[in-house]
C-alpha angles and dihedrals in degrees: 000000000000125000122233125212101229115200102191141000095033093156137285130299110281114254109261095225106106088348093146079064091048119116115248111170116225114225110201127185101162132052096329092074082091118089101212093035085051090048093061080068104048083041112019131251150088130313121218109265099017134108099211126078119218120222093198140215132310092240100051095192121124120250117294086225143006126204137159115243139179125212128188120257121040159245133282125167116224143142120048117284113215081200098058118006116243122042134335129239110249132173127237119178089201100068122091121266136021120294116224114241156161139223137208127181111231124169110250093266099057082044087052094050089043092058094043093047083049096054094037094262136152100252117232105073106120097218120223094239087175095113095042086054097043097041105014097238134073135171115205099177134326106272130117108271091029101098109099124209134188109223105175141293135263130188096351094314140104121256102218126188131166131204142160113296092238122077123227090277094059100040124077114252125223135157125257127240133256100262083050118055083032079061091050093038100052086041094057090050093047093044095041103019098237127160119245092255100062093039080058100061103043088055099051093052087062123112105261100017092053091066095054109020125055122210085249102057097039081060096057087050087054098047083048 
């Protein structure tokens, strides 16, 4: 199943009734590809290799669902990560290329406290994503992870991302650190099943990483 970046039309409002119950689909391309790093969100904790401890979602329950996905455009690393030190992974659909992902299907609310851990929020706000569903894009403020976008749909449900408001030509750019790309790497190859190898060279080809970290080095991170 691939993802599709939808500009416009992407579908009404939801219906408010039991919206905090209704199914949003994650769509992850960063750390959270991989399973365990994404689990400290839905249940709180730290991740291994990380600095910041999640306090998790109201609803604690593992996805409903879990599928690799691909979306066009690509990846760059940028800003300063108090996580994990070096810069973080964002999405830009402008840039050349497909960029490698993974979906879970969360109800809204989980979707809602995974957004406001994400931009170093109190859980519990239940967002209006009516804009993001009925445009494909939404800014909620103008940090760094605020920015929605629709992605696609599967089985009936919104496929939701968020990433910086900039695109990879207005952020500065800067390369992430070791625990990091060993976290995104090892989460490519978990959600896709790709050697390190090939992980590896997807990642060094990334605005930001590709100025610091060759393929060949990021491998050797990823066979540890």
């Amino acid at each position: 199943m691939e993802g599709r970046y939808v500009r416009q039309g992407c579908g009404e409002a939801p219906d408010r009734v039991n919206a905090a119950d209704q199914a949003v689909w994650y769509v992850a391309y960063g750390s959270n590809l991989c399973g365990e790093r994404f689990a400290c969100y839905l249940s709180g904790g730290r991740p291994r290799g990380g600095r910041r401890v999640y306090t998790g979602c109201r609803d604690t329950r593992p996805a409903r669902d879990v599928r690799s996905v691909t979306l066009p455009g690509g990846i760059y690393f940028a800003l300063e990560s108090l996580t994990w030190g070096g810069g973080m992974a964002f999405y830009d659909p402008a840039l050349p290329g497909r960029a490698a992902a993974r979906a879970y299907l969360l109800s809204r609310a989980q979707f809602c406290d995974v957004v406001s851990q994400e931009m170093r929020r109190e859980v519990g706000e239940d967002l209006d994503l009516s804009r993001v569903l009925a445009t494909g894009r939404q800014v909620i403020g103008p940090g760094r992870y605020e920015t929605l976008i629709k992605v696609g749909e599967h089985g009936g449900h919104p496929m939701l991302t968020f990433t910086s408001p900039d695109g990879s030509d207005g952020a500065g750019l800067n390369a992430p650190s070791a625990p990091y790309l060993t976290m995104v790497g090892n989460g490519l190859r978990e959600a896709h099943g790709w050697t390190a190898g090939r992980a590896a060279g997807y990642l060094s080809t990334c605005p930001g990483a590709r100025e610091a970290w060759s393929a060949s080095r990021i491998e050797a991170l990823l066979r540890g």
